[in-house]
Phi, psi and omega in degrees: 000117168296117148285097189264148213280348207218335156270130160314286221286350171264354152322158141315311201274340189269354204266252168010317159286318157289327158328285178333309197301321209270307180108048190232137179275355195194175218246335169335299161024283209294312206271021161350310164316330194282095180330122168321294202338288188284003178264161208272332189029024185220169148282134184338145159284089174251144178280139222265335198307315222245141185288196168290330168296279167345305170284332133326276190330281177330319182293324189277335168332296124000270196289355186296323180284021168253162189260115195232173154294132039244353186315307185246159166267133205253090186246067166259167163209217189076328162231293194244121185228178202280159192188142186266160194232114157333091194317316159332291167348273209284356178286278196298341176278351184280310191316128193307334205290011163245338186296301203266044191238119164290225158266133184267104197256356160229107197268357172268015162239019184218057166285308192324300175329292213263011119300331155299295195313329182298284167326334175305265218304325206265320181271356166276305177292329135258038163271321193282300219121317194290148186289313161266142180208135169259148180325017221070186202226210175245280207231190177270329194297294191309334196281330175291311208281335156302338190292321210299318197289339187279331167289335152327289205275000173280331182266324201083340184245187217236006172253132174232150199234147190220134164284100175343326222272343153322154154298124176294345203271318238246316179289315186290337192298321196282004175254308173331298199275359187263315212264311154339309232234005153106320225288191180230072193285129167240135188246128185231140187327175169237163145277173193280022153255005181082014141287179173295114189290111181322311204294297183319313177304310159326305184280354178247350197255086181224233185282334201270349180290170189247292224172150168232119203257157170195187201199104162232103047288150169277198186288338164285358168122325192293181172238115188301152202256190178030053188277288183333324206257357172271322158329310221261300207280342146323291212297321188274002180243010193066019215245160119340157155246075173299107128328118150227158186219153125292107209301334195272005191268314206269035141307330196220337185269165191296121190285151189297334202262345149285034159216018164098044155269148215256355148202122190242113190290188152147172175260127176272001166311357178265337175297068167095002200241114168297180186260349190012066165039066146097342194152142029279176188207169191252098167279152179242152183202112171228191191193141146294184187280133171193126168280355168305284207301320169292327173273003169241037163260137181305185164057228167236131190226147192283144146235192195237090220235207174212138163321171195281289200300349175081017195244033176237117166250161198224167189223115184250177159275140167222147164080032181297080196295001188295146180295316196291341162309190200254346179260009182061253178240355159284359206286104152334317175186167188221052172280124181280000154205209177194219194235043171336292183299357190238297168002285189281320138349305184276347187287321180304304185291277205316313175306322159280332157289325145067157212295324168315315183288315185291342142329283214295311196292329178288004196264283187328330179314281194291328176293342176270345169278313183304301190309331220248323174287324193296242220325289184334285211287002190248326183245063163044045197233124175274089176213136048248190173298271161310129202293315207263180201284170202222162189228302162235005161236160194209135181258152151213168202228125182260164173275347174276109142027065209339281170336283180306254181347318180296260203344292172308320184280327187298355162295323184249049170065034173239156172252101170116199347266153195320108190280121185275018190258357182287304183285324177219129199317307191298345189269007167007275219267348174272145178217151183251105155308115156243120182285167165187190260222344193241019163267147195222149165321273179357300188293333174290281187325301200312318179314320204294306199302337194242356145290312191304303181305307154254017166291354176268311198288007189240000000 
């Protein structure tokens, strides 16, 4: 047993009385929970020499060799991608009354708040299209798997239908939370245009579904085709329509609820949000006007009222679903916070930007992924992969190895792109590119010449 000279608590006789206390022999103990497999079982290599200082050092040594953005040019997606961030944000997200402010459960000392969130919820639904929106989710994954779960109790039934053509990270999440709970996810294939397979959907898609997720643009990058018509045969099988969108697309793309969908998921990280290696991140949840669909929405929702004489308006939680509330063993779910501070982030960027800045910055998108397939396909370069259309990520298929390219390009400073063979076995040779609004012609070229470059070299 190691004793360090700056924790108390590693005597022996005081490390042993708590032992006692807990009724435990051995501090191993504590992880029990923790699979053998996966413990580490030895001690850290910290060099036993060097003082503390010294070992800050080192560490930061260490960390100087990794490679980030702006260092390197960064063409990753799939969850979290580089986005330019308004110096506004972070000037108004930094003030303490938002930086130190928790949920606010006393709305007569947390109107500021509970008025951004107001301002939130009111600027998701006209981004969605959708009528209701709650104040956020923790992510986009959690925000599916409440949606799966909500459908369940909204339908009564136990099947949920998911489009491969989904984020897989994002789909296990939606079993996590589904499959525990009796329910059933069918995951149904794409065709080569990287859509949803129709045919397939058809056979799986009858009385006993919940609901059908689906994701656009999806994780290959397309924007699924037949939406109406995927809509119309939910509404005629009684099923749901899960939406998830990345928010920064429906500058220029068609908002989900004009092709019906009854709940729409997503991440606001790309709306005012860094990537901070993967997280935290913003789920966004929103619904059409429904009294069902609202009293089985996950999270929380603001609302707004006026004084009796009407010349005060004032702002509260209403409709809480939370376990820890007065609803119990009635709680819809029992996510216990959310993402408040990143809200009112995104509430900041959509408020500077306003429906114009949001045109141009989805213009700027697409046009650097369109531009970077023209460029590809002018040096024999195949993309995108997949026939249908696409808006900021773009798949292509090398004679090298999705891995082996990532691996490679990061020698001439680029990041990604994402091998998509990690998720589907048949896509070996395809990696999915993502562009955004902070690609430039230069970055492109570079891309082209050094994906070209090692493609000579294999």
């Amino acid at each position: 047993m190691v004793v360090h000279k700056f924790l108390p608590n590693s005597e022996e006789e005081i490390m042993q009385r708590m032992l006692d206390a807990l009724g435990l022999k051995d501090v191993d103990d504590l992880f029990s929970d923790i699979p053998e497999q996966v413990r580490l079982n030895r001690p850290l290599e910290i060099p036993s020499d060097k003082s503390e200082i010294e070992l800050e050092r080192l560490v930061f040594e260490k960390l100087g060799k990794n490679k980030s953005y702006p260092e390197c040019l960064n063409f990753l997606g799939g969850g979290a991608s580089i986005h330019h961030v308004p110096s506004i944000v972070d000037e108004i997200l930094s003030r303490g009354e938002f930086y130190t402010a928790y949920t606010p459960y006393q709305p007569e000392i947390s109107q500021g708040m509970l008025q951004a969130l107001f301002e939130y919820q009111s600027q998701i639904c006209e981004l969605t299209g959708m009528d209701v929106a709650n104040s956020s989710m923790y992510d986009w994954a959690s925000a599916v798997g409440e949606a799966g779960r909500m459908a369940q109790r909204v339908t009564g039934r136990r099947k949920v239908i998911a489009a491969a053509s989904a984020s897989p990270e994002r789909l296990n999440v939606l079993d996590t939370y589904c499959v525990p709970a009796g329910m059933e996810i069918r995951r149904v294939n794409f065709g080569n245009s990287g859509s949803i397979d129709l045919h397939e959907l058809d056979s799986v898609l009858d009385e006993t579904a919940a609901a059908v997720y689906l994701e656009v643009p999806n994780f290959l990058g397309v924007i699924e085709d037949s939406l109406e018509e995927i809509s119309a045969k939910c509404r005629a099988r009684g099923a749901l329509l899960i939406v998830g969108v990345d928010p920064i697309t429906l500058g220029v793309l068609a908002p989900p609820s004009s092709y019906g969908a009854d709940i729409v998921v997503g991440d606001g990280q790309s709306l005012g949000l860094y990537p901070d290696f993967g997280g935290p991140l913003m789920g966004i949840f929103a619904i059409r006007d429904d009294p069902i669909l609202l009293r089985q929405m996950p999270g929380r929702l603001i609302g707004a009222t006026v004084s009796k004489k009407g010349s005060k308006r004032g702002y509260t939680m209403v409709l809480q679903t939370r376990e820890q509330h007065i609803r119990r063993e009635h709680a819809t779910s029992n996510i216990c916070t959310n993402e408040a501070l990143f809200a009112v982030a995104v509430s900041i960027y959509l408020s500077t930007m306003g429906p114009a800045g949001m045109k141009e910055v989805s213009e700027r998108i697409f046009g650097a992924a369109h531009y970077a397939k023209k460029r590809f396909n002018e040096e024999a370069l195949s993309a995108p992969y997949f026939a249908g259309s696409f808006f900021g990520d773009l798949s292509l298929s090398t004679k090298v190895a999705g891995v082996e390219l990532s691996d490679r390009l990061s020698q001439y400073s680029i990041l990604g792109g994402l091998p998509l063979g990690r998720f589907y076995k048949n896509l070996k040779n395809v990696s999915l590119f993502s562009f955004t609004e902070l690609h430039r012609v230069p970055d492109v070229e570079r891309l082209v010449q050094s994906i070209k470059s090692v493609e000579s070299e294999s």
